[in-house]
N, C-alpha and C positions, 0 to 999 in steps of 0.2 A: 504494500500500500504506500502510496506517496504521502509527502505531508501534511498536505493539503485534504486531505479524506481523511486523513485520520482527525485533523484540528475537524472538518464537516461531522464525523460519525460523533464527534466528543460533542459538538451544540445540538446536535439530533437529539441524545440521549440526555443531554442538561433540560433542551425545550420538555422533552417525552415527564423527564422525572419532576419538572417544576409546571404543568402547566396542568388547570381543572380537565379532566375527564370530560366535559363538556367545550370545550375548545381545544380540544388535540386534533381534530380535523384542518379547522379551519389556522391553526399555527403551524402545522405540516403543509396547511397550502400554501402560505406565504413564505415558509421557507424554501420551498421549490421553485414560488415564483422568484423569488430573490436572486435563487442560485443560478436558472434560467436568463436572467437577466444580466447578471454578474457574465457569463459565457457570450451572451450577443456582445458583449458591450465591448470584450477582451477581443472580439474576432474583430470587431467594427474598427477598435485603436489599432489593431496589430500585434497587439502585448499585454501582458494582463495587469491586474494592479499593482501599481510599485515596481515595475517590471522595466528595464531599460530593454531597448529593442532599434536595431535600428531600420527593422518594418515598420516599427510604430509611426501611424498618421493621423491618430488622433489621443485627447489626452480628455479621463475624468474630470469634472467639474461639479464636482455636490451630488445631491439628491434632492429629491421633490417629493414628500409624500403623497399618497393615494389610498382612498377607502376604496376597497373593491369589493363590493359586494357580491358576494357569490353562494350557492344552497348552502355550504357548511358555513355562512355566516361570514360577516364582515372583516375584510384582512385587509391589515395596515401594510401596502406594499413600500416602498424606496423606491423610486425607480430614476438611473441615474441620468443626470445629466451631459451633456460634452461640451466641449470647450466649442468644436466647430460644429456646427451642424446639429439634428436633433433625432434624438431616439426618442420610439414608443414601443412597447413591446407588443407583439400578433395578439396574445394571449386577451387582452384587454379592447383589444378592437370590435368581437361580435355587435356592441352596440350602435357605434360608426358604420358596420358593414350594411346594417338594416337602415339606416336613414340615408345611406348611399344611394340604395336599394331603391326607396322612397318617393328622394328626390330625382332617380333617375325615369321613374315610373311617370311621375308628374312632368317632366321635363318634355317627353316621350308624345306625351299626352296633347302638351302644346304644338309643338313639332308638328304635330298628326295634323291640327287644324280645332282639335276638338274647343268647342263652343264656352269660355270662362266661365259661364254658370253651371257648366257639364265637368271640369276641371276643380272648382269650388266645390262641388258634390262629393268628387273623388277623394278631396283633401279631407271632406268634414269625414268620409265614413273612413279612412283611412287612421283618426285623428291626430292626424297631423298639427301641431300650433300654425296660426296663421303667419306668413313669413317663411318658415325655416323651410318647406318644401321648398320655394322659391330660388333657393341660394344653390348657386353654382356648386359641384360637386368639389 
């Protein structure tokens, strides 16, 4: 085992031994999401954290936190930031994918010809907010 899995299996078993039986799902989510995100972030710089490299082409800059709500309940993610450029992780997107979805349907709908009070109908049964179907993808 490398270093690095062994320091991961040591906070596995610290979260597992210190966290309520009622939040070991949803703290093992976030720890997957973290780790998951830790690994894009490494591939995206070139190098990983504290890592000199000289593939490296981009460099950490903080974190942002995020409520993520999800079935096994609400998880406080990190999700990190870069110096150039910006990361979002996939995992987090389903909700962006549906209003993409959405507003391309509405979008579609114009295009076609179809009649604004025929397009208003389709927003209200969709419930879409008024506005947001509107905006450019």
């Amino acid at each position: 085992m490398t270093k690095d899995t062994l320091s991961e299996t040591a906070a596995l078993r610290a979260l597992l031994s210190e966290t309520p039986d009622t939040h070991v799902l949803a703290e093992m989510l976030g720890f997957v999401a973290d780790r998951l995100m830790a690994l894009d972030v490494d591939q995206l710089c070139g190098a990983g954290l504290h890592e000199r490299s000289v593939e490296r082409e981009n460099h950490r800059n903080g974190y942002r936190a995020r409520a993520w709500n999800t079935r096994a309940g609400t998880v406080d993610v990190q999700i990190p930031k870069l110096r150039k450029g910006t990361y979002f992780p996939e995992f987090l997107e389903p909700r962006r994918v549906a209003e993409k979805a959405m507003t391309a349907v509405v979008q579609e709908a114009y295009v076609q010809g179809l009649s604004t009070r025929s397009v208003d109908d389709l927003v209200k049964a969709m419930r879409c907010p008024a506005g947001v179907c509107m905006q450019t993808p």
